[in-house]
C-alpha positions as CSV (number, residue, x, y, z in Angstrom):
1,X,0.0,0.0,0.0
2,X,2.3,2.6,1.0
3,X,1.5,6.7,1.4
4,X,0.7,8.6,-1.5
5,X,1.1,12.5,-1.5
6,X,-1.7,13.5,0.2
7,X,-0.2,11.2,3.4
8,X,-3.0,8.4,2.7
9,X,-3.0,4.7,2.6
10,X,-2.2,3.6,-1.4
11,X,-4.1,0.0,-2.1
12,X,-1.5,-1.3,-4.7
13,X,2.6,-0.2,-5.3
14,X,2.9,2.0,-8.1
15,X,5.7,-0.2,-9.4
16,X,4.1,-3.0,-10.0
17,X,0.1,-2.4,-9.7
18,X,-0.6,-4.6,-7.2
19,X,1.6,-4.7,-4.3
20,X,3.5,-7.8,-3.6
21,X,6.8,-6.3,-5.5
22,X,10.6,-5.7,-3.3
23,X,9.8,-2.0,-4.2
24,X,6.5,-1.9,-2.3
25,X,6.8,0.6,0.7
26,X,5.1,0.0,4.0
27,X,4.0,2.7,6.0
28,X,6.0,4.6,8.5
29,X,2.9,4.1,11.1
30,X,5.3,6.2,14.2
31,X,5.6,9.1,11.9
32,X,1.1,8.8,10.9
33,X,-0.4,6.9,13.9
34,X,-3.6,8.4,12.2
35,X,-3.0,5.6,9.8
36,X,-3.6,2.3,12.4
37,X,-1.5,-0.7,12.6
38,X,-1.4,-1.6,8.9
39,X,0.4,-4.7,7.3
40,X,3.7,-4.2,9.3
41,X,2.0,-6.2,11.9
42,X,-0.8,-8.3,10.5
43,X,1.8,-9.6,8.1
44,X,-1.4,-10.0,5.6
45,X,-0.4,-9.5,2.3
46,X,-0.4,-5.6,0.7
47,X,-4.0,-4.6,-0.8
48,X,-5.2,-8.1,0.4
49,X,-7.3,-7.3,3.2
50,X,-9.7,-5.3,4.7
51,X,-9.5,-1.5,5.7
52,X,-11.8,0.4,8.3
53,X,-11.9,4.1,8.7
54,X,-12.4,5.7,11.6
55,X,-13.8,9.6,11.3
56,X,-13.2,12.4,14.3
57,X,-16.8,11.1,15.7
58,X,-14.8,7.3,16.7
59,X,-17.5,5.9,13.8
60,X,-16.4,2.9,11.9
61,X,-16.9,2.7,8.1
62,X,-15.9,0.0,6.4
63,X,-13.7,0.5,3.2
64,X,-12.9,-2.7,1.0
65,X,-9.7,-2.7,-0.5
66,X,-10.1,-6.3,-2.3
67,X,-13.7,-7.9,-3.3
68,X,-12.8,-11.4,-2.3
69,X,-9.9,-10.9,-0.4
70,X,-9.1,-12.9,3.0
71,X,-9.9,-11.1,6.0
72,X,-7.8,-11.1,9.4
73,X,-8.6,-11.7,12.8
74,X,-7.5,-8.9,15.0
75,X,-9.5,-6.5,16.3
76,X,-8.9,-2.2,17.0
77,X,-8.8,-3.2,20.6
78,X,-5.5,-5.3,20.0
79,X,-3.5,-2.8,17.8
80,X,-1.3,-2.5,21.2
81,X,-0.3,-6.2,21.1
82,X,2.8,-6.8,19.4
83,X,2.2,-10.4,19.1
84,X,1.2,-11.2,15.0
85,X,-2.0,-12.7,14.7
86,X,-2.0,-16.3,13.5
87,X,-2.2,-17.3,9.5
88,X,-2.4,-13.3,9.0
89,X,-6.4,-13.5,9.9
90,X,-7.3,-10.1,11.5
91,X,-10.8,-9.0,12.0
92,X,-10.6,-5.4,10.3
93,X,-7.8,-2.7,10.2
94,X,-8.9,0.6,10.9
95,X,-6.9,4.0,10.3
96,X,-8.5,7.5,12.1
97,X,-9.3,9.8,9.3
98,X,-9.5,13.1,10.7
99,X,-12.8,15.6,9.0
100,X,-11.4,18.6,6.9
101,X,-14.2,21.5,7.6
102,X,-13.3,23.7,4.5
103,X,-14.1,20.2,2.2
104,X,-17.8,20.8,2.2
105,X,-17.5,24.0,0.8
106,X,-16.6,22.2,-2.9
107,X,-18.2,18.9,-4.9
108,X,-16.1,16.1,-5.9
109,X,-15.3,17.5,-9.4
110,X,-13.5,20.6,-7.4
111,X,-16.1,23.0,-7.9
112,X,-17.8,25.2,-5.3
113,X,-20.9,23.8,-4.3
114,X,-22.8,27.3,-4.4
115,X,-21.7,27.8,-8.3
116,X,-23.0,23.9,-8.7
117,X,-26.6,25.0,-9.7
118,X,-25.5,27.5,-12.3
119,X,-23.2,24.9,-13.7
120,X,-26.2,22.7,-14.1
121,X,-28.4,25.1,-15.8
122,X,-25.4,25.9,-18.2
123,X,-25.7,22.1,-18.7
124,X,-28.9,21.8,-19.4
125,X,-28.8,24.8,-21.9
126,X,-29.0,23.8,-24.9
127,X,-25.7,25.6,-27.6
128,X,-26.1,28.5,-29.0
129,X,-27.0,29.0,-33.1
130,X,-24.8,31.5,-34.9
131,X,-25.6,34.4,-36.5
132,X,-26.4,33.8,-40.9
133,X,-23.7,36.3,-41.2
134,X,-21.4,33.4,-39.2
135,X,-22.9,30.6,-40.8
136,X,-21.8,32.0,-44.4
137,X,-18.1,31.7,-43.8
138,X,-17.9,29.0,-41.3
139,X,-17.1,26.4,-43.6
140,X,-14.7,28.3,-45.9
141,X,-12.8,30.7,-43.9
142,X,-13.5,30.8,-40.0
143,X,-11.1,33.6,-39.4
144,X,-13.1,35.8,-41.2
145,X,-15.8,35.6,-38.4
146,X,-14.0,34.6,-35.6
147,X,-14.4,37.2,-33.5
148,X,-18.2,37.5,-34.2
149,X,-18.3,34.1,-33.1
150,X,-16.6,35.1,-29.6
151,X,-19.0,38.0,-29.8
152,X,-22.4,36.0,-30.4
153,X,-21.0,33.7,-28.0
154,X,-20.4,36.3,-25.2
155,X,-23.8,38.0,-25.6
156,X,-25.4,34.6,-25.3
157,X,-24.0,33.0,-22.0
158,X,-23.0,36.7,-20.5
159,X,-26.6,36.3,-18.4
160,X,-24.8,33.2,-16.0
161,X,-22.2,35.5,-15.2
162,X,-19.4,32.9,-16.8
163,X,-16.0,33.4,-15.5
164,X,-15.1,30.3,-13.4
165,X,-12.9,27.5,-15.4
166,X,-15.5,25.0,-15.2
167,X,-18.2,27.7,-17.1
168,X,-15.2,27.9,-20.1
169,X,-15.2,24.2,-20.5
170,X,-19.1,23.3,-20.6
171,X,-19.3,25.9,-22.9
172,X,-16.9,25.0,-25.1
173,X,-18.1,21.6,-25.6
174,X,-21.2,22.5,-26.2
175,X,-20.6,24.5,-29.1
176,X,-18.0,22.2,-30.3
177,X,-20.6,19.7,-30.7
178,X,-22.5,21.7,-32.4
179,X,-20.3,23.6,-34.7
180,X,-16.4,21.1,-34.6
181,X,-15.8,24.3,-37.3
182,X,-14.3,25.7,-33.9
183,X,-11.6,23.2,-33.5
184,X,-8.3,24.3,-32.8
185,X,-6.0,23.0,-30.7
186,X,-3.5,25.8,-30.6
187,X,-1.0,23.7,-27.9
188,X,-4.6,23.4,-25.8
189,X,-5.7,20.1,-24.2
190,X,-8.9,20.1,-25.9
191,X,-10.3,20.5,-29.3
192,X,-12.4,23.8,-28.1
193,X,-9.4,25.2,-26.1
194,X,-8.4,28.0,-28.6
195,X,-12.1,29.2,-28.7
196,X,-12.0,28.7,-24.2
197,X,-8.9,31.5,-24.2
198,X,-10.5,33.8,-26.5
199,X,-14.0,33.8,-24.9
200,X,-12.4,34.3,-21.8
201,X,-10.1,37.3,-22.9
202,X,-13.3,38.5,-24.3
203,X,-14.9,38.6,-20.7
204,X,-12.5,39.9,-19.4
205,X,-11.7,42.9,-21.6
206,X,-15.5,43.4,-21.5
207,X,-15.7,43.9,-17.9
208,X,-12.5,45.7,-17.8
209,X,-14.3,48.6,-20.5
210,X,-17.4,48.4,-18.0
211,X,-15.2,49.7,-15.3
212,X,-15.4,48.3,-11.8
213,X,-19.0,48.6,-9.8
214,X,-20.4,49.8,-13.5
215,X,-23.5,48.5,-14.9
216,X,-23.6,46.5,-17.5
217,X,-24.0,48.0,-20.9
218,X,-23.5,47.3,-24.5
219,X,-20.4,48.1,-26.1
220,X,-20.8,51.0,-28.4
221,X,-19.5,51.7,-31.6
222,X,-18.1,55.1,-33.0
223,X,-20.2,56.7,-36.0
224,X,-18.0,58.1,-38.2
225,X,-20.1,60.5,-41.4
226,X,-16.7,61.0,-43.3
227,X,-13.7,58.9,-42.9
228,X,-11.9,61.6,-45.4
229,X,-8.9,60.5,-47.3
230,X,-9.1,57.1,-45.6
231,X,-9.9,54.8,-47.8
232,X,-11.7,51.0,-47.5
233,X,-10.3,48.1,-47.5
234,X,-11.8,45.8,-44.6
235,X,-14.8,45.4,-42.8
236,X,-12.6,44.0,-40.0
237,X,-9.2,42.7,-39.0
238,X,-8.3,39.6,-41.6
239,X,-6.5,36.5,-39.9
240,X,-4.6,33.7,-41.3
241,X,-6.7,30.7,-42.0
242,X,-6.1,27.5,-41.0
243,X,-4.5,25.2,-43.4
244,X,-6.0,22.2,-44.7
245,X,-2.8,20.1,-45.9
246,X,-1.4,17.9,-43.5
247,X,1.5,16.3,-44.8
248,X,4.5,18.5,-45.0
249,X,7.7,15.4,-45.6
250,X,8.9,17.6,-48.0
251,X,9.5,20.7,-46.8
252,X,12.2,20.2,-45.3
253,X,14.4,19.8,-48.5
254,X,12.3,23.2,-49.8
255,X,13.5,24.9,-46.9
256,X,16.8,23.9,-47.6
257,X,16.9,24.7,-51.4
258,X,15.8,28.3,-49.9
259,X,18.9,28.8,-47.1
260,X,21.0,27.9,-50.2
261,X,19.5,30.0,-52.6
262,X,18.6,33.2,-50.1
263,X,23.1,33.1,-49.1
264,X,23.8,32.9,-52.8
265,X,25.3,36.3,-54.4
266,X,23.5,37.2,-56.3
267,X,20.2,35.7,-55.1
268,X,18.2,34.5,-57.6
269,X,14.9,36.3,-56.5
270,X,12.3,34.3,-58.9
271,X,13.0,30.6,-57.8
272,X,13.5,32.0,-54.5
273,X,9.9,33.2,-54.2
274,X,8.4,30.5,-55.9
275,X,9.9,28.3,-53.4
276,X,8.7,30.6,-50.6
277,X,5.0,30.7,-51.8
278,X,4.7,26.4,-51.8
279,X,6.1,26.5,-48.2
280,X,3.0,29.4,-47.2
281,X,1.1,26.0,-45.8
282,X,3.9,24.9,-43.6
283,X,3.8,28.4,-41.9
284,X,0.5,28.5,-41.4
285,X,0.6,24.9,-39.8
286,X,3.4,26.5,-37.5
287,X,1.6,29.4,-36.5
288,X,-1.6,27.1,-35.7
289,X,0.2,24.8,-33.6
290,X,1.5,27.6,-31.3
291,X,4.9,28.3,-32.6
292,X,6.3,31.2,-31.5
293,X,6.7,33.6,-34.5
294,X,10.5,34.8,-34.1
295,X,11.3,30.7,-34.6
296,X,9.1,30.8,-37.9
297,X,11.0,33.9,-39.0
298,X,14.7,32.3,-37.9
299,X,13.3,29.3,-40.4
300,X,12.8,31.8,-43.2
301,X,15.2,34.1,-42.7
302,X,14.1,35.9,-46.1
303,X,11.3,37.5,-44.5
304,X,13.4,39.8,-43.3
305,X,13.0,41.6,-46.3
306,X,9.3,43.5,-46.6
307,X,8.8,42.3,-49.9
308,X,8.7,38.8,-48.5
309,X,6.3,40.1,-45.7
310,X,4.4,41.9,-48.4
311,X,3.9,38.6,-50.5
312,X,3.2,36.9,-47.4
313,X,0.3,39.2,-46.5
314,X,-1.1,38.7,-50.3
315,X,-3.1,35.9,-48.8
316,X,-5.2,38.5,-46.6
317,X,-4.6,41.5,-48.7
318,X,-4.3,42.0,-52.8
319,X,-1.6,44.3,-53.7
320,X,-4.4,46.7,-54.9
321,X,-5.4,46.8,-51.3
322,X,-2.1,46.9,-49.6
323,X,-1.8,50.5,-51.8
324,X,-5.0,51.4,-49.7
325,X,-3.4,50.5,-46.9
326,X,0.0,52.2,-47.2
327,X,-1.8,55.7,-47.4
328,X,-4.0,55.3,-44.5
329,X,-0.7,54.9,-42.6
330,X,0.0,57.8,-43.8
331,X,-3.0,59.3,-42.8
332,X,-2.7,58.2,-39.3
333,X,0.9,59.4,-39.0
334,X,-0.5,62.7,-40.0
335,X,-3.3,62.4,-38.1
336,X,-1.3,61.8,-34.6
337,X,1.0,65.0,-35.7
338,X,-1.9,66.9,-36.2
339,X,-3.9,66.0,-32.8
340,X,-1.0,67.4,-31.4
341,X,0.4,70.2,-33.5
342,X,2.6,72.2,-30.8
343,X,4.2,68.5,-30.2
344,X,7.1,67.1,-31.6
345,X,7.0,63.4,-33.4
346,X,7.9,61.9,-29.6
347,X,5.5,63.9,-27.6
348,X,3.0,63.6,-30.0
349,X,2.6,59.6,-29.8
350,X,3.0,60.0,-26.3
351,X,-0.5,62.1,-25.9
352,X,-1.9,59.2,-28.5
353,X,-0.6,56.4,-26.2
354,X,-1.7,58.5,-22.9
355,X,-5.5,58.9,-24.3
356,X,-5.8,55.2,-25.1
357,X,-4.7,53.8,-22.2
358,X,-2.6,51.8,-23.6
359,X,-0.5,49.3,-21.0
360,X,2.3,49.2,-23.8
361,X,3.7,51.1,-26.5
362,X,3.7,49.0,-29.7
363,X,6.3,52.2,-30.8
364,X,9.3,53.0,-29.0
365,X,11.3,56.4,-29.4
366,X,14.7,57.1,-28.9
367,X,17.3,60.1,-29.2
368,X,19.7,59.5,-32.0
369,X,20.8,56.3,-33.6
370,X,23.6,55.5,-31.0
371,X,20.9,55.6,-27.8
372,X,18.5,53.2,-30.8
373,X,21.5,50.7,-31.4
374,X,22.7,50.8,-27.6
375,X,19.0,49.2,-26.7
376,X,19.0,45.2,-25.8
377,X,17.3,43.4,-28.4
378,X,14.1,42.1,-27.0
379,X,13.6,38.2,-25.7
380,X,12.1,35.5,-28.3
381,X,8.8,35.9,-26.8
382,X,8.1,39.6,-27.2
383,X,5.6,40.9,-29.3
384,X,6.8,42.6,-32.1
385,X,8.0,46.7,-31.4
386,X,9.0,49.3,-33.1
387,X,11.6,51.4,-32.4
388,X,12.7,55.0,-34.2
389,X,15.3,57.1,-33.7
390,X,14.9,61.1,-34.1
391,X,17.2,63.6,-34.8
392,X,16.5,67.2,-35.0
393,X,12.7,66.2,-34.8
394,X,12.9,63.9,-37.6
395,X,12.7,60.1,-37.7
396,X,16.4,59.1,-39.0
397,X,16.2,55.4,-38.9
398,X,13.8,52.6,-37.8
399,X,13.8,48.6,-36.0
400,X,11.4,46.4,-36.7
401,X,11.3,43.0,-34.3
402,X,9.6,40.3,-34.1
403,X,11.0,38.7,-30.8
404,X,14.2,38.6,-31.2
405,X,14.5,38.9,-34.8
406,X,14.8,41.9,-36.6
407,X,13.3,43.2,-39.8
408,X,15.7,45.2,-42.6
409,X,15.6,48.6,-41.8
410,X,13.1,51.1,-42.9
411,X,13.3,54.7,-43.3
412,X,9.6,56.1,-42.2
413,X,6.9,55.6,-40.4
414,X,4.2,55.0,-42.8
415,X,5.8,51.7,-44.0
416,X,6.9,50.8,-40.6
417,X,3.1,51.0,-39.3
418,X,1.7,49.1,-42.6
419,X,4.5,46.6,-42.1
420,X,3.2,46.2,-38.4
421,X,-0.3,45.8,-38.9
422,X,0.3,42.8,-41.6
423,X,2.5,41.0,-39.5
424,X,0.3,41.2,-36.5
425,X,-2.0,40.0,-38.8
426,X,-0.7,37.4,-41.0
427,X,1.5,36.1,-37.8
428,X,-0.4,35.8,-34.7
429,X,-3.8,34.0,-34.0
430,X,-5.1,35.9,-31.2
431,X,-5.2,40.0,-31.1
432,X,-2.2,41.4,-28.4
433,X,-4.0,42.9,-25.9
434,X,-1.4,44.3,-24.5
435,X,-1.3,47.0,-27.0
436,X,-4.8,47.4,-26.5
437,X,-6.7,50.3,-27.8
438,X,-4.0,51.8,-29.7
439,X,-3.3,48.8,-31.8
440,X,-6.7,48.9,-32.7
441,X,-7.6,52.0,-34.0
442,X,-4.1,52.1,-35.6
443,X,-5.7,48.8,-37.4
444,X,-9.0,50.7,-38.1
445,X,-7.3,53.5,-39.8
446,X,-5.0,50.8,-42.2
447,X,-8.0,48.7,-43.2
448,X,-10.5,51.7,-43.1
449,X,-13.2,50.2,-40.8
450,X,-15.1,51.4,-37.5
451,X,-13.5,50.5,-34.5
452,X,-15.5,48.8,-31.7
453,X,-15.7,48.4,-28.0
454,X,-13.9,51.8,-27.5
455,X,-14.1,53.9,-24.2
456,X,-15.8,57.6,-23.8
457,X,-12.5,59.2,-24.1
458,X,-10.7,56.9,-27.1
459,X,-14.0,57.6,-28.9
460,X,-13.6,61.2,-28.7
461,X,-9.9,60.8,-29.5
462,X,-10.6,58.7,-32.7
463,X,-13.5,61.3,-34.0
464,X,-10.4,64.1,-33.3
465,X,-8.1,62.3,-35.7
466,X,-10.5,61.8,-38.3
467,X,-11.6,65.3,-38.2
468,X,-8.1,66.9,-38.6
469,X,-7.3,64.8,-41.8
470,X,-8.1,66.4,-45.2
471,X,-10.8,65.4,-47.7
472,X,-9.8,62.3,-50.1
473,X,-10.1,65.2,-53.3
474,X,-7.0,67.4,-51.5
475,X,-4.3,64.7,-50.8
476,X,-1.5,64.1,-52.9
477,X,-1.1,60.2,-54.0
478,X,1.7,58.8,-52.3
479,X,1.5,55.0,-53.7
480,X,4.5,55.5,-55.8
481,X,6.4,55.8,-52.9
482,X,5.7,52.0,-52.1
483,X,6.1,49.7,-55.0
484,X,6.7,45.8,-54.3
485,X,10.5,45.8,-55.7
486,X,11.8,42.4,-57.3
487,X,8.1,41.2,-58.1
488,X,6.5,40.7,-61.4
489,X,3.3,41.6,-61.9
């Protein structure tokens, strides 16, 4: 039998299963008296007998360890006789168990028994149905609607007040079973654990926006009459979809013909490409599975260059529309500078970053290239940054990193923020929260669509920026200053 971890009697050895093995430990009964006289002095054989339990009231309860099994002779009363009992025949064993008060606070499954009723009506609910505008891209491209699906799925169980572990996971299965469209397993236990993390997040952020002691409210959206020179690309935020090809054996031999090809002087930029696009799968399948995205950049090394991140992004974004969104960079650079026109470039992100309450800044700013280069690189696991260097009010040079890897160096901001916003994009599953409100209306201003679940004040911030930008009639087109260099058409 022996003592697990929790200091109780074990029925068989973990060695061999059943207790009769030279590993088998008997217990130390001087260091847990608690525990009776056990086998070390019935000499029965381990798990082969009978076990009584004594609770803090001095009432019996018998406890069979084996149907079947022989029982022993000796009584409780002669646990203080050293003398063995003949043929190993006791009468019972017993060992005191003493009562834990706090246990009847929770049911056997861990649960606390006052949150057992709502569990059960969450049981008994039957899954939610999806919205027709959810049901149209399930099927093809679930990424397109994933965050409606969190949404509809939110609204819909928000009444039980979900929040507890156990909620996540009846909730999950039931609209796994109803719609396996949702599987993912993105390094989660379960099929439904991807969509578990983001309905959770979702909570949370949602009760975060209500503010503490706030009643509960539906999350508004910002009504904009004239985006401007902003032009349309998206409805929403485009993710990478999951990819349907399983077998990747030879990639590996791809990847290699690329390392070869990508050191080669000079690289030979057609083959190269070609070779990159038939690998798009096995990226995706990375990304999926939970790889961190500075790995999947150290195994392509090429996207280092934006016109590999460019082509990658073709997937989400035509070129056509990756114009569009290269000038509404520009119109948010121009719109931060103008929201703060006695502000220099630094101070002027600093007042965007301070009115959306931002916990980080997905743009760093530094004085002069030597204080830009002196900066530790960041760890594997950051999200990606960007980092600028000004002199004499200008921005002289710009980082790009994903973790730990860096992206060739640009030379403004309007590329730097188009670059970001497809790499968030085209390289991470989930949205960073950590960048919270800024990321996102930087995103609404590249793809041209309304930003939702915004506070009072980032509402009133975003309205501002749109208000100080010029009409679409008045601006000068900038697309010729981004062309995709060493592609054909």
């Amino acid at each position: 039998m022996g003592l697990d971890h929790l200091g109780k009697m074990r029925n068989t050895c973990i060695k061999c299963g059943v207790g009769n093995c030279d590993s088998y430990e008997k217990p130390d009964f001087e260091t847990y008296p608690q525990l009776g006289k056990g086998c070390s002095n019935c000499g029965c054989a381990p798990a082969q007998h009978e076990l009584g339990v004594v609770d803090g009231n001095n009432a019996a309860a018998e406890v069979p360890i084996a149907n079947g099994a022989p029982t022993c002779k000796r009584s409780i009363e002669d646990m203080n006789d050293s003398n063995n009992c003949s043929n190993g025949q006791c009468s019972k064993q017993v060992r005191v168990e003493t009562p834990r008060p706090s246990s009847s606070k929770f049911n056997k499954c861990g649960a606390k028994r006052k949150d057992t009723e709502r569990l059960e009506k969450l049981r008994r609910l039957p899954a939610l149905t999806f919205s027709e505008k959810v049901m149209e891209h399930i099927d093809t491209d679930i990424t397109q609607v994933w965050h409606a699906i969190i949404r509809e799925a939110y609204n819909f169980y928000e009444k039980f007040d979900i929040g507890n572990r156990f909620d996540y996971e009846i909730i999950g299965e039931k609209v796994f079973l109803k719609y396996p469209q949702i599987e993912n397993y993105g390094g989660k236990p379960t099929a439904w654990g991807f969509f578990n993390t983001c309905l959770s997040t979702y909570v949370r952020h949602q009760r975060r926006s209500k503010g503490k002691g706030g009643e509960k409210t539906t999350p508004s959206t910002v009504v904009v009459d004239n985006w401007r020179c902003i032009e349309f690309v998206s409805s929403n935020r485009k993710l990478r979809s999951k990819p349907e090809v399983t077998d990747f054996s030879g990639v590996s031999v791809k990847i290699s013909q690329m390392l070869k090809l990508y050191s080669e002087e000079p690289v030979d930029e057609m083959a190269l490409l070609q070779l990159f696009i038939e690998t798009y799968d096995h990226r995706s399948n990375s990304i999926w599975g939970g790889v961190c995205p500075a790995r999947v950049f150290e195994s392509y090394p090429m996207l280092a260059s934006p016109t590999f991140i460019r082509r990658e992004a073709e997937r989400l974004y035509s070129k056509e529309d990756q114009l569009k969104m290269f000038s509404n960079c520009t119109a948010f650079v121009q719109a931060v500078k103008m929201t703060n026109k006695e502000q220099g470039i630094q101070d002027a992100f600093k007042k965007y970053f301070e009115a959306m309450n931002a916990k980080e800044e997905f743009v760093k700013f530094y004085n002069g290239d030597d204080d830009l280069f002196e900066t530790p690189t960041p760890t594997w696991k950051s999200l990606p940054v960007i980092r600028a260097s000004v002199c004499n009010n200008k921005v002289s040079l710009i980082k790009i990193f994903v973790g730990d890897f860096q992206i060739d160096i640009v030379n403004n901001l309007d590329e730097a923020f188009f670059l970001f916003v497809i790499l968030i994009q085209s390289f991470y599953i989930t949205f960073p929260t950590k960048y919270g409100q800024g990321l996102k209306i930087l995103e609404s201003f590249v793809t041209g669509s309304t930003p939702t679940d915004l506070g009072s004040d980032q509402q009133e911030h975003f309205q501002k920026m749109i208000a100080v930008l010029p009409n679409r009639e008045t601006v000068e087109d900038e697309s010729e200053h981004f062309t995709f260099d060493g592609e054909d058409d």
